[in-house]
mmCIF file of the N, C-alpha and C atoms, coordinates in Angstrom:
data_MODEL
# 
_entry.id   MODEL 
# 
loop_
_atom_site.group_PDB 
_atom_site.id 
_atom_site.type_symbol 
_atom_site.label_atom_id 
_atom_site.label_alt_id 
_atom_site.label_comp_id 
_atom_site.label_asym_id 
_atom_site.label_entity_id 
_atom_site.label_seq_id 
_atom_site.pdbx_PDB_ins_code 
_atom_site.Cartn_x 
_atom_site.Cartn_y 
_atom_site.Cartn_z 
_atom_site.occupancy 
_atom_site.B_iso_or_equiv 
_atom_site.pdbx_formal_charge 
_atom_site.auth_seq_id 
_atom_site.auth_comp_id 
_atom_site.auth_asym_id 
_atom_site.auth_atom_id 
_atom_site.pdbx_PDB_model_num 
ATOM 1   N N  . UNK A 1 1  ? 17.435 11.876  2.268  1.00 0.00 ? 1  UNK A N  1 
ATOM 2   C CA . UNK A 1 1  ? 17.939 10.553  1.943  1.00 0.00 ? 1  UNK A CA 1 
ATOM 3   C C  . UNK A 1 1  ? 17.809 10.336  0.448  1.00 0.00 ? 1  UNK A C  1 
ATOM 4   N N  . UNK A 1 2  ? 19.228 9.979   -0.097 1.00 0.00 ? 2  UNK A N  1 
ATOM 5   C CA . UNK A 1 2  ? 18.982 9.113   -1.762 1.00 0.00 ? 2  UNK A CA 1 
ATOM 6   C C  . UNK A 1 2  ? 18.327 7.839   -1.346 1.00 0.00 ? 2  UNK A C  1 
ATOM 7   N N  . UNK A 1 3  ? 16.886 8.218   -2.100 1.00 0.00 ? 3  UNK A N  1 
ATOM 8   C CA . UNK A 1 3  ? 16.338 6.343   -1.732 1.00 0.00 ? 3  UNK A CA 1 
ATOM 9   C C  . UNK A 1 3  ? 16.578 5.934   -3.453 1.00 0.00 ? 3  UNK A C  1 
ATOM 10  N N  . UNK A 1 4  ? 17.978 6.343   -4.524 1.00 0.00 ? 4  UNK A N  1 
ATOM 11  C CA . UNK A 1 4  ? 18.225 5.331   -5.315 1.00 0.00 ? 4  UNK A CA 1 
ATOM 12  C C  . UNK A 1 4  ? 18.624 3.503   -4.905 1.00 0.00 ? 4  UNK A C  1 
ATOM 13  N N  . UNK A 1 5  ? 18.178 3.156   -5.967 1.00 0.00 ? 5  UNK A N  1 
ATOM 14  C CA . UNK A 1 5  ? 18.115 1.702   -5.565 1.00 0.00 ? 5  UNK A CA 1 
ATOM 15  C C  . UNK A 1 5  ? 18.262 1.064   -4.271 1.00 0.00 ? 5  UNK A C  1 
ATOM 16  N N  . UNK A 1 6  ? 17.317 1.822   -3.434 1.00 0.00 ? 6  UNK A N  1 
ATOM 17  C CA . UNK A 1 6  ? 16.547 1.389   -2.405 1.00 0.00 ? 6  UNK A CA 1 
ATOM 18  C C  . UNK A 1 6  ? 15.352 0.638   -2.704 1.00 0.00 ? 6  UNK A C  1 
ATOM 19  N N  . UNK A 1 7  ? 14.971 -0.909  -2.291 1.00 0.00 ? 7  UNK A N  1 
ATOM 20  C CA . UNK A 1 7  ? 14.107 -1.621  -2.470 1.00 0.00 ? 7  UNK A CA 1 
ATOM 21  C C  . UNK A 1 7  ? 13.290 -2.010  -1.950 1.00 0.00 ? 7  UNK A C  1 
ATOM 22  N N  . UNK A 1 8  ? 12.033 -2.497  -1.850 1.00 0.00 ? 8  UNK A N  1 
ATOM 23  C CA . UNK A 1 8  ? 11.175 -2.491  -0.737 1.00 0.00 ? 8  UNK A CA 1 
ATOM 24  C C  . UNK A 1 8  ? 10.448 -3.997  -0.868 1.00 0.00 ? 8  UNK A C  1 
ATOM 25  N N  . UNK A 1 9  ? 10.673 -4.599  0.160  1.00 0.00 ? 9  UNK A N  1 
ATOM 26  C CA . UNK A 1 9  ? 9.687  -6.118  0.120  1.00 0.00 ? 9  UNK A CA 1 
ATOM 27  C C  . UNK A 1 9  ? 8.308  -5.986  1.238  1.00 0.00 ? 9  UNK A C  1 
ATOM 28  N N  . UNK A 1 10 ? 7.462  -6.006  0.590  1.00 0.00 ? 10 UNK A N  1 
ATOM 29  C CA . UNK A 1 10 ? 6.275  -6.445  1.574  1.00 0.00 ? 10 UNK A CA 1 
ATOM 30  C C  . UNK A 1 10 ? 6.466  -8.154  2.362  1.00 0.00 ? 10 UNK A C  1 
ATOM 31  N N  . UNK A 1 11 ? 6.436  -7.326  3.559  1.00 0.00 ? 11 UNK A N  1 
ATOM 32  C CA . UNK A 1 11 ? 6.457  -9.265  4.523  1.00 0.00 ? 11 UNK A CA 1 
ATOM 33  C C  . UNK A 1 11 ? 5.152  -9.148  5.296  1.00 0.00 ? 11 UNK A C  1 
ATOM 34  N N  . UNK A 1 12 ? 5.128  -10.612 5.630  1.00 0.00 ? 12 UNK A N  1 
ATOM 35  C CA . UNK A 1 12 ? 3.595  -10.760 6.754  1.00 0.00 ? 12 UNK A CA 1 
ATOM 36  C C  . UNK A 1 12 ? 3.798  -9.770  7.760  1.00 0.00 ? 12 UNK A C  1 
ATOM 37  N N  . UNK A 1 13 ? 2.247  -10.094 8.278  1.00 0.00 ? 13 UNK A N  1 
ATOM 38  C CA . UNK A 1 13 ? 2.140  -9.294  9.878  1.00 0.00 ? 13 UNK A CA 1 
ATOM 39  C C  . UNK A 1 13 ? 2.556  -8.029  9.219  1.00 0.00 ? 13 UNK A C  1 
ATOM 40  N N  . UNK A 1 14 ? 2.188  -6.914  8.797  1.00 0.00 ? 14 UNK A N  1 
ATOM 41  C CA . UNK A 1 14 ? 2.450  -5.827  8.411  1.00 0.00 ? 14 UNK A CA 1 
ATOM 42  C C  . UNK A 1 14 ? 4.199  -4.915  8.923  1.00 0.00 ? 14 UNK A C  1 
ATOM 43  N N  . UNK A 1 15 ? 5.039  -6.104  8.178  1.00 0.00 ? 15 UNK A N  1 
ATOM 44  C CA . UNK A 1 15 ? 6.379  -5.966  7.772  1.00 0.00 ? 15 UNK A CA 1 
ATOM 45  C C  . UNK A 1 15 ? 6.762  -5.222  6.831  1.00 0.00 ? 15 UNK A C  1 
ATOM 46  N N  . UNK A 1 16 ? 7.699  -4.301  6.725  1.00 0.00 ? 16 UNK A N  1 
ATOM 47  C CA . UNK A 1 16 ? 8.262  -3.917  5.003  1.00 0.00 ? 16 UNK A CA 1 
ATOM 48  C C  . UNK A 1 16 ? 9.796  -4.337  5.593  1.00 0.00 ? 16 UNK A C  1 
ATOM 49  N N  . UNK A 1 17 ? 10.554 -4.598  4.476  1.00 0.00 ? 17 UNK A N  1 
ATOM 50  C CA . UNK A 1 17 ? 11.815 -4.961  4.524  1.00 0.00 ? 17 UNK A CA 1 
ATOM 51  C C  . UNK A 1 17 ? 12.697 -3.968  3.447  1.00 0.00 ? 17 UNK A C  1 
ATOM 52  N N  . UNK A 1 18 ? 12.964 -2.864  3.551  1.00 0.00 ? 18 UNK A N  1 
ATOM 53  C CA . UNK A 1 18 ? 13.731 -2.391  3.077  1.00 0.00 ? 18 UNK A CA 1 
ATOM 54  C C  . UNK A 1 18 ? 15.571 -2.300  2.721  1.00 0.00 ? 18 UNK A C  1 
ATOM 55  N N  . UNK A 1 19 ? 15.985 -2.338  1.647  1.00 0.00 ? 19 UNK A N  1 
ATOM 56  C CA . UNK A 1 19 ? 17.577 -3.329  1.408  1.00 0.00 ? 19 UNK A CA 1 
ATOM 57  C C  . UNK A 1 19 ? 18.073 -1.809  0.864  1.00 0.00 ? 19 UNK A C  1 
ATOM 58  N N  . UNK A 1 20 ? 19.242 -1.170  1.249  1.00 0.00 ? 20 UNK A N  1 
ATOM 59  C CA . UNK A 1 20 ? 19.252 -0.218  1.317  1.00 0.00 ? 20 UNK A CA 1 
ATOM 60  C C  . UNK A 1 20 ? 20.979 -0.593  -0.149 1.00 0.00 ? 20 UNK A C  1 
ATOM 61  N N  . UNK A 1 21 ? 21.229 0.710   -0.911 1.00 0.00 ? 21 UNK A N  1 
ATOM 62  C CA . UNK A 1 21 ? 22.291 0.158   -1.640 1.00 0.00 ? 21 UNK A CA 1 
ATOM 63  C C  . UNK A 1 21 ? 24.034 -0.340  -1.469 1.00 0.00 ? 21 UNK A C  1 
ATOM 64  N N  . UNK A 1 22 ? 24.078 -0.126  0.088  1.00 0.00 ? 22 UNK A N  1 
ATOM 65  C CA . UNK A 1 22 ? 25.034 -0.676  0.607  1.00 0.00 ? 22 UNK A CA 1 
ATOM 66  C C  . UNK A 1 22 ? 25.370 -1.685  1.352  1.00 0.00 ? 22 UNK A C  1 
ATOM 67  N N  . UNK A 1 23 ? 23.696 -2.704  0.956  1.00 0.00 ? 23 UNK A N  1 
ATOM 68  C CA . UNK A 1 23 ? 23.746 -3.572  1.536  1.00 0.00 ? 23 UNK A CA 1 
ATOM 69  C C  . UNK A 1 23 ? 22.665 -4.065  2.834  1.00 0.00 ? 23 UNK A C  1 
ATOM 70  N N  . UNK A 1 24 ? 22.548 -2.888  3.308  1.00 0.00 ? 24 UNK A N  1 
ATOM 71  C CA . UNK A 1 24 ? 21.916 -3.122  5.203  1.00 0.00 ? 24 UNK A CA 1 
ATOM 72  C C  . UNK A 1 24 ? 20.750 -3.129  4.539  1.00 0.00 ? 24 UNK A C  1 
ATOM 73  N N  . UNK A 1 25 ? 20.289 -3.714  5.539  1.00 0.00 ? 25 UNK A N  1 
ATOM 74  C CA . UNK A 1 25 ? 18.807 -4.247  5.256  1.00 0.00 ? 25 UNK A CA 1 
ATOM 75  C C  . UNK A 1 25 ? 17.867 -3.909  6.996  1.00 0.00 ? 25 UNK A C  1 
ATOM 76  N N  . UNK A 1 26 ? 16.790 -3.074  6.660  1.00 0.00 ? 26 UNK A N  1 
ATOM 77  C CA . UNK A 1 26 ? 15.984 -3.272  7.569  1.00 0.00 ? 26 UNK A CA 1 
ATOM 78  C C  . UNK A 1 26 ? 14.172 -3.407  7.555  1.00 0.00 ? 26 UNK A C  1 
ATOM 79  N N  . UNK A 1 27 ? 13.794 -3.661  8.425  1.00 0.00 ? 27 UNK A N  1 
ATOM 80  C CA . UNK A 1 27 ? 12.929 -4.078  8.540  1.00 0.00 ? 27 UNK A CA 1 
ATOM 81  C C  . UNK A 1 27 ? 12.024 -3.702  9.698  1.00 0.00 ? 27 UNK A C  1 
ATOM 82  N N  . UNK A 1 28 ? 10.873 -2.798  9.019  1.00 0.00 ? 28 UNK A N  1 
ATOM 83  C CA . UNK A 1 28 ? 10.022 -1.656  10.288 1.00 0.00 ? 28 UNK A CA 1 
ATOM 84  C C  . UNK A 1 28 ? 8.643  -2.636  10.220 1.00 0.00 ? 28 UNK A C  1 
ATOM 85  N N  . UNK A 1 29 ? 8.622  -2.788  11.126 1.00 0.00 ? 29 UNK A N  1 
ATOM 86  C CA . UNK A 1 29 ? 7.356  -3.480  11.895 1.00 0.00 ? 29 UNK A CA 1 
ATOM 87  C C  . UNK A 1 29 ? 6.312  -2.429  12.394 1.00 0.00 ? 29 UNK A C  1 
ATOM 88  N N  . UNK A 1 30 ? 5.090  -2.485  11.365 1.00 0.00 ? 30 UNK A N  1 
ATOM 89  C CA . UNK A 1 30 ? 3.980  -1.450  11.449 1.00 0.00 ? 30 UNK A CA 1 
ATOM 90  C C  . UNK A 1 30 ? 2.919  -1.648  12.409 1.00 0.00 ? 30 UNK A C  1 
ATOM 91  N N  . UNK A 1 31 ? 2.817  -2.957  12.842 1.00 0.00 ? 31 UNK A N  1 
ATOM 92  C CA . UNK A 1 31 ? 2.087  -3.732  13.626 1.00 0.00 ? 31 UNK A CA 1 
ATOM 93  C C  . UNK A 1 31 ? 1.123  -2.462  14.708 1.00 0.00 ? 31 UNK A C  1 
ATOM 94  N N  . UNK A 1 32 ? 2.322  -1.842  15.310 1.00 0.00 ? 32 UNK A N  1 
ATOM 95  C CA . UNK A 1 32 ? 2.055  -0.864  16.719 1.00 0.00 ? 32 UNK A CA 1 
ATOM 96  C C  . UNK A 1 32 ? 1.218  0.039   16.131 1.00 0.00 ? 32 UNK A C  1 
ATOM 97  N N  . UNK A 1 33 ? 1.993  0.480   14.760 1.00 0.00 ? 33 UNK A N  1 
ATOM 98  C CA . UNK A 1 33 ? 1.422  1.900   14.152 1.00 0.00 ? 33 UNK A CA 1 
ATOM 99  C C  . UNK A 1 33 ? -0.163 1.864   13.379 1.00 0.00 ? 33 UNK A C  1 
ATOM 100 N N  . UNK A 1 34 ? -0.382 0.841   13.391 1.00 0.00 ? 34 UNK A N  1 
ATOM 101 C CA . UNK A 1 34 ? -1.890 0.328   12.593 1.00 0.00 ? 34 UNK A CA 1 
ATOM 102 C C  . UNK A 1 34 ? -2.954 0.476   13.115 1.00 0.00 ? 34 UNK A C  1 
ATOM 103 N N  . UNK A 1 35 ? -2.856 0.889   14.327 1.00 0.00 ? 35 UNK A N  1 
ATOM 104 C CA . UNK A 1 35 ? -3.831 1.723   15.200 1.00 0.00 ? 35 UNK A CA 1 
ATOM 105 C C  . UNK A 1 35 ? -4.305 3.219   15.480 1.00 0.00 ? 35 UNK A C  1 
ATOM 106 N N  . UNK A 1 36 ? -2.830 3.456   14.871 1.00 0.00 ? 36 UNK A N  1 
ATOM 107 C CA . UNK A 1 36 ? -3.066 5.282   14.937 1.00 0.00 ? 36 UNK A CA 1 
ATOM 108 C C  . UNK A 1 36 ? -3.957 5.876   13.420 1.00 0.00 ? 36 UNK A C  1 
ATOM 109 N N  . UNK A 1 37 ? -4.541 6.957   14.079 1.00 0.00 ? 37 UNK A N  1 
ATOM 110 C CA . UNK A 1 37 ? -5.463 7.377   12.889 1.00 0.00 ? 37 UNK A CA 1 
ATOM 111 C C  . UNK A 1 37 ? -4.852 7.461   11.246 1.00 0.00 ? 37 UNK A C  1 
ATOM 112 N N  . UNK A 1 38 ? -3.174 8.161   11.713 1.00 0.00 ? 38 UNK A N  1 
ATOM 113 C CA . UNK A 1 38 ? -2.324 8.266   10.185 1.00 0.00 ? 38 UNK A CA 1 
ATOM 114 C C  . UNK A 1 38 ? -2.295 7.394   9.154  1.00 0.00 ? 38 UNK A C  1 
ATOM 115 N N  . UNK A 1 39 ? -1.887 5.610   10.290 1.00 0.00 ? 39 UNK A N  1 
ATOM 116 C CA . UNK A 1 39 ? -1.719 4.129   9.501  1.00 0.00 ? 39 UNK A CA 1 
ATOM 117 C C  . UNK A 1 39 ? -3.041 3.445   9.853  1.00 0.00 ? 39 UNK A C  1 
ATOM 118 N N  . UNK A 1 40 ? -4.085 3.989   10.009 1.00 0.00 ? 40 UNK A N  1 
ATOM 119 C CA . UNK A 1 40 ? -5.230 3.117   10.626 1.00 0.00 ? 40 UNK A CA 1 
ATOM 120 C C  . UNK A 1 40 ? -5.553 2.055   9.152  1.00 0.00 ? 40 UNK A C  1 
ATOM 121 N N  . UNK A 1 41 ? -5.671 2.815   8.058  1.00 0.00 ? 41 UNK A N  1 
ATOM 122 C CA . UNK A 1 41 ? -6.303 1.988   6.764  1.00 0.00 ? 41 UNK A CA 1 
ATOM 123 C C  . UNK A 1 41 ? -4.653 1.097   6.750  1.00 0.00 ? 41 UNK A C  1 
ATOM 124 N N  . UNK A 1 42 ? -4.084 1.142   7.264  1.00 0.00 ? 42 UNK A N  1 
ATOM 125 C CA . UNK A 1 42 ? -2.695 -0.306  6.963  1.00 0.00 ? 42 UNK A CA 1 
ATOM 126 C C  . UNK A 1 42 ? -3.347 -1.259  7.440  1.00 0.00 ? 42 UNK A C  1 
ATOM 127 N N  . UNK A 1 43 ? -4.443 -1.493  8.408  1.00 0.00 ? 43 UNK A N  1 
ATOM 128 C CA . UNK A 1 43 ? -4.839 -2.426  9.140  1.00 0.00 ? 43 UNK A CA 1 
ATOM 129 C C  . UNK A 1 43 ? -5.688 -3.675  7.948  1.00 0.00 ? 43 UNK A C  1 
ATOM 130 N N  . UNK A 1 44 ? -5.778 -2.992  6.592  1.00 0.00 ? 44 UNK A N  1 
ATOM 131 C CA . UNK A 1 44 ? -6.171 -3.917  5.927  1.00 0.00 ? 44 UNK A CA 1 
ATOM 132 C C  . UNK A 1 44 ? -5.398 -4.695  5.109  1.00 0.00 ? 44 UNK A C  1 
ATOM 133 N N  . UNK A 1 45 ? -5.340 -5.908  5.280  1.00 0.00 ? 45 UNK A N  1 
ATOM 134 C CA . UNK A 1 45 ? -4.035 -6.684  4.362  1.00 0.00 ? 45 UNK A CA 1 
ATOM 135 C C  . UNK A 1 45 ? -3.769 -6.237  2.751  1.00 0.00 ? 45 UNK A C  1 
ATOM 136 N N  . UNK A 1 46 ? -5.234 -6.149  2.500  1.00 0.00 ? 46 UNK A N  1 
ATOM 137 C CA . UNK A 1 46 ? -5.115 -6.058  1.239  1.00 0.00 ? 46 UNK A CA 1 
ATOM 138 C C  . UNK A 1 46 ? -4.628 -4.420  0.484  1.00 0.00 ? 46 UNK A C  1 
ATOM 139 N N  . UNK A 1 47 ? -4.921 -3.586  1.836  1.00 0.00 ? 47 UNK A N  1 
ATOM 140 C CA . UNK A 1 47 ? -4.024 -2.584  1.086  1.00 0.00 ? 47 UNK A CA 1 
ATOM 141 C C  . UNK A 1 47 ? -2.838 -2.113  1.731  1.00 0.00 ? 47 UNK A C  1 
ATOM 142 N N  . UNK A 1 48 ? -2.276 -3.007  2.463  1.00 0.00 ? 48 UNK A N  1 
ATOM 143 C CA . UNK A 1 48 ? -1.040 -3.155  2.819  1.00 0.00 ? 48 UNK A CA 1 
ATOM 144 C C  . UNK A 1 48 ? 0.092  -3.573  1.869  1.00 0.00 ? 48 UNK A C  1 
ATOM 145 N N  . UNK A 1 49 ? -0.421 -4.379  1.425  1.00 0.00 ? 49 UNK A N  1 
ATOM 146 C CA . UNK A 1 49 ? 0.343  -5.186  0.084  1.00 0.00 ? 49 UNK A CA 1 
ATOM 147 C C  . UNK A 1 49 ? 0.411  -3.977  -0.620 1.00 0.00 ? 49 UNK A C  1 
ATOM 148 N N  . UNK A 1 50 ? -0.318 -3.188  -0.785 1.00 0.00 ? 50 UNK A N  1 
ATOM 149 C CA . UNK A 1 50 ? -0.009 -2.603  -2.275 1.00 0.00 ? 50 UNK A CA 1 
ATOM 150 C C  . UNK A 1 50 ? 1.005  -1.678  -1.939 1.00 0.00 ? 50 UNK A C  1 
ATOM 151 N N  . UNK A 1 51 ? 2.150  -1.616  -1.209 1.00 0.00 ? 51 UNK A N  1 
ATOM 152 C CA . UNK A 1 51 ? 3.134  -0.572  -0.595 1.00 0.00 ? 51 UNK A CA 1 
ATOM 153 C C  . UNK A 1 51 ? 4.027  -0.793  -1.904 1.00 0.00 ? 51 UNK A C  1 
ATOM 154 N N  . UNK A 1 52 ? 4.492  0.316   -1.890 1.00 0.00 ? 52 UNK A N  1 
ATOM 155 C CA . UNK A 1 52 ? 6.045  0.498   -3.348 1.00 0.00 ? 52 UNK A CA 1 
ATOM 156 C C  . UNK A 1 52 ? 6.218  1.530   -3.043 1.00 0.00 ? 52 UNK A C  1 
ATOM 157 N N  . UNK A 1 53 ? 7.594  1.653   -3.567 1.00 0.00 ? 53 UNK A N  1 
ATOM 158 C CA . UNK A 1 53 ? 8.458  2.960   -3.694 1.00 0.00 ? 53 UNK A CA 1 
ATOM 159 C C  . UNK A 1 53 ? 8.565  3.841   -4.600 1.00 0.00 ? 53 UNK A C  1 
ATOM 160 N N  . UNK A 1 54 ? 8.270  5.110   -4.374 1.00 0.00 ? 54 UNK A N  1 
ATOM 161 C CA . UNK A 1 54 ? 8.270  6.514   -4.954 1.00 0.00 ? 54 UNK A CA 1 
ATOM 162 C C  . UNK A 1 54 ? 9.278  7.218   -4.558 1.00 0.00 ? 54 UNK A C  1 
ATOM 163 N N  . UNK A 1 55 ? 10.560 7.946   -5.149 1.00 0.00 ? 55 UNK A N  1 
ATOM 164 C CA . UNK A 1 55 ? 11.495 7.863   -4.320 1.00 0.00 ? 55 UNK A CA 1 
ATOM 165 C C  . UNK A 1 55 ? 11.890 8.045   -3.025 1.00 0.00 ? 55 UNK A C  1 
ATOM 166 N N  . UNK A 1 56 ? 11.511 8.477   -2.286 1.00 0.00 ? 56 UNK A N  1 
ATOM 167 C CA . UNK A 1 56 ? 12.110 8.378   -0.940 1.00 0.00 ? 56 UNK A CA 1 
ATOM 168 C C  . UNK A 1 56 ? 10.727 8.422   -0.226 1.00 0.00 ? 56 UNK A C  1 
ATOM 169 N N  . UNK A 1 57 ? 9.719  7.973   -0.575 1.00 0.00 ? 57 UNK A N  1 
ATOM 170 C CA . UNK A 1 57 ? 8.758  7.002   0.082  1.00 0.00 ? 57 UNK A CA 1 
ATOM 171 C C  . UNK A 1 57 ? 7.790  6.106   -0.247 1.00 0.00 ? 57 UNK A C  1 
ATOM 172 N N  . UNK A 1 58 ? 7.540  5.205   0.820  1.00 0.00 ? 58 UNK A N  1 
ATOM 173 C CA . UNK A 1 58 ? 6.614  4.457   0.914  1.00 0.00 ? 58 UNK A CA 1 
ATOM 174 C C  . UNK A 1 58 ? 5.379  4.928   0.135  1.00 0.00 ? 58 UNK A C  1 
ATOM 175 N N  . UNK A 1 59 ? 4.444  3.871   -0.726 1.00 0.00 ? 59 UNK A N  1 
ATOM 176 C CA . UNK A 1 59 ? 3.101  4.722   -1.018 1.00 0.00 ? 59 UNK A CA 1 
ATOM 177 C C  . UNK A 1 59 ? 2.250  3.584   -0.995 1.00 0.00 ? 59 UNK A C  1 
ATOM 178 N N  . UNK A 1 60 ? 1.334  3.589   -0.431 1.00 0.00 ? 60 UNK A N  1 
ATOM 179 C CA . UNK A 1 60 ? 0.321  2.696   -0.814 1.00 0.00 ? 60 UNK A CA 1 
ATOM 180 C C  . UNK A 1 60 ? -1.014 3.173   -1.264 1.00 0.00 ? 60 UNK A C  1 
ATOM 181 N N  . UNK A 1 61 ? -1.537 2.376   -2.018 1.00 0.00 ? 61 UNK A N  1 
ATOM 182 C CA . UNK A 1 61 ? -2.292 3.466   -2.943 1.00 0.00 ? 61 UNK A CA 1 
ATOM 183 C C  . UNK A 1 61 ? -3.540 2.169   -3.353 1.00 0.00 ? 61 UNK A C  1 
ATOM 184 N N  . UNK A 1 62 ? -4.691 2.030   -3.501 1.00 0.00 ? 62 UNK A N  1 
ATOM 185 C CA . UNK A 1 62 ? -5.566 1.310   -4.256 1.00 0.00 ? 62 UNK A CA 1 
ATOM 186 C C  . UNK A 1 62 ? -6.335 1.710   -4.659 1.00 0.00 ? 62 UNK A C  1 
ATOM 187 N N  . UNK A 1 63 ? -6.438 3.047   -5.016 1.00 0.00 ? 63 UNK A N  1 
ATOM 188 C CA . UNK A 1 63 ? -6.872 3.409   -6.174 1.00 0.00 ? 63 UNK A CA 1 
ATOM 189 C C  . UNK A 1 63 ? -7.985 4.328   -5.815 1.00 0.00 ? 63 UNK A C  1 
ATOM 190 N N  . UNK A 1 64 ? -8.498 4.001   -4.705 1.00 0.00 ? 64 UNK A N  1 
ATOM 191 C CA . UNK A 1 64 ? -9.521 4.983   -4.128 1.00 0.00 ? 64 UNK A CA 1 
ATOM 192 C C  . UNK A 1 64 ? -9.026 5.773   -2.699 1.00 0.00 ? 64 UNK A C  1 
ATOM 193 N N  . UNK A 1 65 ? -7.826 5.422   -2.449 1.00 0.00 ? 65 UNK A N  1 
ATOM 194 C CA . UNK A 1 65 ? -6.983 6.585   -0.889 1.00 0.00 ? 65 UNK A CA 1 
ATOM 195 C C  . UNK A 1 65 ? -5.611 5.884   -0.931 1.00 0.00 ? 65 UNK A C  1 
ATOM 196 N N  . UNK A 1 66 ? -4.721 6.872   -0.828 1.00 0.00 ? 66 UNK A N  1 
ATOM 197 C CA . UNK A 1 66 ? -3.629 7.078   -0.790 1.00 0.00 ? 66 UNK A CA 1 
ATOM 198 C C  . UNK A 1 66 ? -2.935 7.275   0.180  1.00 0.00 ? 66 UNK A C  1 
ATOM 199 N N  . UNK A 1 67 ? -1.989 6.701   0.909  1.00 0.00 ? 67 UNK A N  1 
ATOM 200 C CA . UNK A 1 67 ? -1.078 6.957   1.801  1.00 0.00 ? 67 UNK A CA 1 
ATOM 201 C C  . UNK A 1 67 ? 0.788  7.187   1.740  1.00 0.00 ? 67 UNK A C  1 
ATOM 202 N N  . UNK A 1 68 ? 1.399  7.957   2.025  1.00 0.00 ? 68 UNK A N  1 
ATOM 203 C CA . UNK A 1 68 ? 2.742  8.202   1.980  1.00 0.00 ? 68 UNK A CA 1 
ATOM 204 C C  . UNK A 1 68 ? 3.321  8.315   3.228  1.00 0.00 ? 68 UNK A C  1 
ATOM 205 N N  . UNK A 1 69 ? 4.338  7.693   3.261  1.00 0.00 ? 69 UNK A N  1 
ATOM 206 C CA . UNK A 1 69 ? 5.194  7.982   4.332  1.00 0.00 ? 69 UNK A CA 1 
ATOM 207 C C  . UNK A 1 69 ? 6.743  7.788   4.300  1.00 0.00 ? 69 UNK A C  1 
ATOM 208 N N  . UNK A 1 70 ? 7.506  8.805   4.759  1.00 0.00 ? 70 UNK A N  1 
ATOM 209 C CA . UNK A 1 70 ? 8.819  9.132   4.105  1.00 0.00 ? 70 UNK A CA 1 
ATOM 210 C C  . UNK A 1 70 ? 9.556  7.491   4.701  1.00 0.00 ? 70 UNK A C  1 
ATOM 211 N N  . UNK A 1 71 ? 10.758 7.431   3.878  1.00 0.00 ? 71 UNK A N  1 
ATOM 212 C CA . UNK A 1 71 ? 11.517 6.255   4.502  1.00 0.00 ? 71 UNK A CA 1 
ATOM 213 C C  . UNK A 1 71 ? 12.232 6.613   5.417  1.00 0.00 ? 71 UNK A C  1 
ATOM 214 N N  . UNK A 1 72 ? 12.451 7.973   5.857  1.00 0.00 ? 72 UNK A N  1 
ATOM 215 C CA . UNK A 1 72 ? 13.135 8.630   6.887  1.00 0.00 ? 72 UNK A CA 1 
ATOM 216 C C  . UNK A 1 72 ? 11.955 8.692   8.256  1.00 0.00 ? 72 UNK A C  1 
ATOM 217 N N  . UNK A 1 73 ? 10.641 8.438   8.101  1.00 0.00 ? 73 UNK A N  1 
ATOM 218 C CA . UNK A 1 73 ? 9.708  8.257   8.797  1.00 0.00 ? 73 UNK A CA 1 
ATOM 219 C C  . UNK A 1 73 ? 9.335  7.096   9.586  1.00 0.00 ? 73 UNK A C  1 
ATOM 220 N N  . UNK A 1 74 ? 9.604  6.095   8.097  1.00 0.00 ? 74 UNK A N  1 
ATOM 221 C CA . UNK A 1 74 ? 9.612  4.823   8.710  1.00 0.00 ? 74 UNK A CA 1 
ATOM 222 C C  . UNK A 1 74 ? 10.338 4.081   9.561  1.00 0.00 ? 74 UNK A C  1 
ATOM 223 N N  . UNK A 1 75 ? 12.039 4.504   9.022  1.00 0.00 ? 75 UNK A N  1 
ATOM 224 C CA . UNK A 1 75 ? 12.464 4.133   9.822  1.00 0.00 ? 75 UNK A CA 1 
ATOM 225 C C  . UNK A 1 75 ? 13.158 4.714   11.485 1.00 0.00 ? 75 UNK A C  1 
ATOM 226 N N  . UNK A 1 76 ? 12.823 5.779   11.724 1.00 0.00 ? 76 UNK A N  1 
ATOM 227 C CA . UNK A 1 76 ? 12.295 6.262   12.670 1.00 0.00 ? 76 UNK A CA 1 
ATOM 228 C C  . UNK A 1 76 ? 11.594 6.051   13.973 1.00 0.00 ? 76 UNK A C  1 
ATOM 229 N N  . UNK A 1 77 ? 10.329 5.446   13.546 1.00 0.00 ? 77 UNK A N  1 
ATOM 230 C CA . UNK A 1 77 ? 8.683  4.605   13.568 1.00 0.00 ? 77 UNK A CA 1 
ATOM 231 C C  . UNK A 1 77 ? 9.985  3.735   14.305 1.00 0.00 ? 77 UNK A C  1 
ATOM 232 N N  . UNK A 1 78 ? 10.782 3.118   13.602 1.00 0.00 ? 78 UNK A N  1 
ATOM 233 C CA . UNK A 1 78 ? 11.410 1.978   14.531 1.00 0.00 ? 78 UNK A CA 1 
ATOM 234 C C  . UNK A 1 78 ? 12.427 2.087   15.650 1.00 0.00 ? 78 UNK A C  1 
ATOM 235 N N  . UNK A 1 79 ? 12.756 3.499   15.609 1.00 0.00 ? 79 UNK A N  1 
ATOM 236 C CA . UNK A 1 79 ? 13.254 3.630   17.257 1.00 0.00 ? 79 UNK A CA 1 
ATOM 237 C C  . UNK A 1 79 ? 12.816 3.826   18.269 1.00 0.00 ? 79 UNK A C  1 
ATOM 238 N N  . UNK A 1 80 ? 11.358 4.313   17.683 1.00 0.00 ? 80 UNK A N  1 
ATOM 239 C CA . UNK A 1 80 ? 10.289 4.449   18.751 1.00 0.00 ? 80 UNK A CA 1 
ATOM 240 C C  . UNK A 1 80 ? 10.110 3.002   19.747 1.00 0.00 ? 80 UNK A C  1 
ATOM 241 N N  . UNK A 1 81 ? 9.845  2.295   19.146 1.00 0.00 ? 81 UNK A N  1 
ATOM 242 C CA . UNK A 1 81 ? 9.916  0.603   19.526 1.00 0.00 ? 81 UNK A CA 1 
ATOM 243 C C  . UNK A 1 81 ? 8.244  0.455   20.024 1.00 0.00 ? 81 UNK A C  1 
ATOM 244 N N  . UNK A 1 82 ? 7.411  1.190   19.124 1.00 0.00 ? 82 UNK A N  1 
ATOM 245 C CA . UNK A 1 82 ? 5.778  0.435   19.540 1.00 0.00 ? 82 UNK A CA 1 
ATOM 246 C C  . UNK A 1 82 ? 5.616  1.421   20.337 1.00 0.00 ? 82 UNK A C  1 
# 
């Protein structure tokens, strides 16, 4: 995937809203995944927020552990449905 000017909004309830450059817009709900060992540290708000884009993924990062996950992953994560 070109994730050029692909954008990423952090929303509540451990939301990302991704706006893709043709417009579509989606939105993967991590909620389910915040339990599994991979996204377990998402479970904290505060380093949830710190999600941004590296190109073609997700990173959240605060400085002491790092997490990545492709945008081809994420949105994925959402056909699963939880």
């Amino acid at each position: 995937m070109d994730a050029a000017d692909v954008t990423l909004q952090v929303l509540p309830a451990y939301q990302l809203k991704l706006t893709f450059p043709n417009g579509s817009e989606a939105v993967v709900d991590l909620k389910h995944r915040i339990n599994a060992i991979r996204f377990g540290r998402l479970a904290e708000p505060g380093f949830f927020s710190t999600a941004r884009l590296e190109g073609s993924e997700v990173v959240w990062d605060d400085g002491t552990y790092c997490l990545r996950a492709s945008i081809n992953e994420l949105l994925d994560s959402m056909q699963l449905g939880g």
